[in-house]
N, C-alpha and C positions, 0 to 999 in steps of 0.2 A: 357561297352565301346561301345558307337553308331559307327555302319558301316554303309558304302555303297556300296551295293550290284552291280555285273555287271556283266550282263551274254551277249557276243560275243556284245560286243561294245568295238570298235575301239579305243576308246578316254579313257579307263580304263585305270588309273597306272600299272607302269610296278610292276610287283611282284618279291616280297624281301622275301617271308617265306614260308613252306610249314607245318602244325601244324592239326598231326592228330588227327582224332574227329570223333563223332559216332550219331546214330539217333538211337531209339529202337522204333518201332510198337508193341505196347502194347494192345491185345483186352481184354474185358472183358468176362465173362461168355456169354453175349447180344451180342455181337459180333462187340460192339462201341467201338471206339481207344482210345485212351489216345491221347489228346494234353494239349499244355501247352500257354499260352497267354503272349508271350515275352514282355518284359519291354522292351528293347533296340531298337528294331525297330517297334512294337505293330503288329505283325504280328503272326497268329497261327501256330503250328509248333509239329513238335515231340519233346519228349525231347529227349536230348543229350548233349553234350559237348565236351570238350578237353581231350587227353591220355594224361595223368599226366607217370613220369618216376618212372616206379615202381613195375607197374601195367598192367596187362593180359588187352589185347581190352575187352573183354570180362566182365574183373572186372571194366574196362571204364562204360561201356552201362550200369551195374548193377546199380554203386555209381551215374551217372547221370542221374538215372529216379528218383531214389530213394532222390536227393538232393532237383531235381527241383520239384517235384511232388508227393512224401512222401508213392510211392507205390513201392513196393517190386517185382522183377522180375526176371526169370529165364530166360537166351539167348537160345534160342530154335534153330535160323537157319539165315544164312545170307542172307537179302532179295536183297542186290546189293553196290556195288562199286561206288562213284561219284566222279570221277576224273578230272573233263573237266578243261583242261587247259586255256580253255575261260571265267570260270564264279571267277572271284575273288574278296573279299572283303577287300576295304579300310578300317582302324582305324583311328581314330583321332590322333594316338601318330606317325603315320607315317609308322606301319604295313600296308603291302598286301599282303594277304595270298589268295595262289591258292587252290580252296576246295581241299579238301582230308580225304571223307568222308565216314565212312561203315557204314551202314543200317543196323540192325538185327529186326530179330522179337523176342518177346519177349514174356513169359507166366507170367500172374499174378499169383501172389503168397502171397499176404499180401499186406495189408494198403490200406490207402481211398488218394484218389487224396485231395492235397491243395497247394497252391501257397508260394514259399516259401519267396517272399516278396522284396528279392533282383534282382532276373531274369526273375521271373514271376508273371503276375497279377492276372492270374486265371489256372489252371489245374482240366482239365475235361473228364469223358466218351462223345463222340461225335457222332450221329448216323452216320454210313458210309453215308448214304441219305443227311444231311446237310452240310458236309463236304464242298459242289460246296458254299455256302451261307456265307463261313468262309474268311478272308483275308489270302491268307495263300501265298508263295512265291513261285514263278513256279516249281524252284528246288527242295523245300518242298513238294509242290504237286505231285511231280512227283515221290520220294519217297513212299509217303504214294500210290497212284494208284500203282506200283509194290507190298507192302504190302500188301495189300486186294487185288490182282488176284488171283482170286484160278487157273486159269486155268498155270499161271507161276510155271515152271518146273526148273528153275537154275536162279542162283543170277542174278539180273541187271551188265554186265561189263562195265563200261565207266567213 
């Protein structure tokens, strides 16, 4: 379902939902991330997705790496909280949802990155270095830089 994104702009829809969801930072042995090359707005991204009712956050981040991306992972540590009440996304069907999103890192543990065809176009190791060269969405970006800080001591709050 195509959105549009809006981050501390004035003129954004008033928000109607809040629908939690997760990101997982996934390196490899090489110390390259996992992303994922989204179909809906062609923008690079971690994977992640929605808390389904049911389900531990936890077993969230697991089933959507492994949905979008076909790699197997272990939640290792919460890299930060994205709550801002300014950045929210339109739907077509007339959803806007204020983010509400948690960040974990994640350890690989099985399977080869591939695109699962519905959500994504490509899923990939990425070298931290080319990361700046990637389309990626500020608020994505700014996840993945708290993810690879090593010198970061406690989850991102906001």
């Amino acid at each position: 379902m195509p959105c549009i994104d809006y981050i501390d702009d004035p003129n954004a829809p008033a928000v109607n939902s809040v629908v939690p969801s997760v990101t997982v930072a996934v390196r490899d042995t090489e110390g390259r991330i996992l992303l994922v090359h989204k179909v809906d707005n062609d923008l690079w991204a971690l994977p992640g997705g929605g808390h389904d009712p049911g389900e531990s956050i936890t077993d969230t981040a697991v089933r959507e790496v492994k949905e979008e991306t076909g790699v197997d992972v272990e939640v290792t540590e919460l890299v930060g909280t994205y709550t801002n009440p300014r950045h929210v996304m339109a739907y077509d069907d007339g959803e806007v949802r204020q983010q509400f999103s948690l960040c974990f890192a994640g350890r690989w543990v099985g399977g080869q990155p591939r695109e699962d065809g519905s959500e994504t176009k490509a899923a990939k190791w990425v070298d931290i270095a080319d990361i700046g060269e990637l389309n990626i969405h500020p608020s994505m970006r700014m996840r993945i830089e708290h993810a690879v800080d090593s010198t970061r001591n406690q989850p991102h709050l906001g």
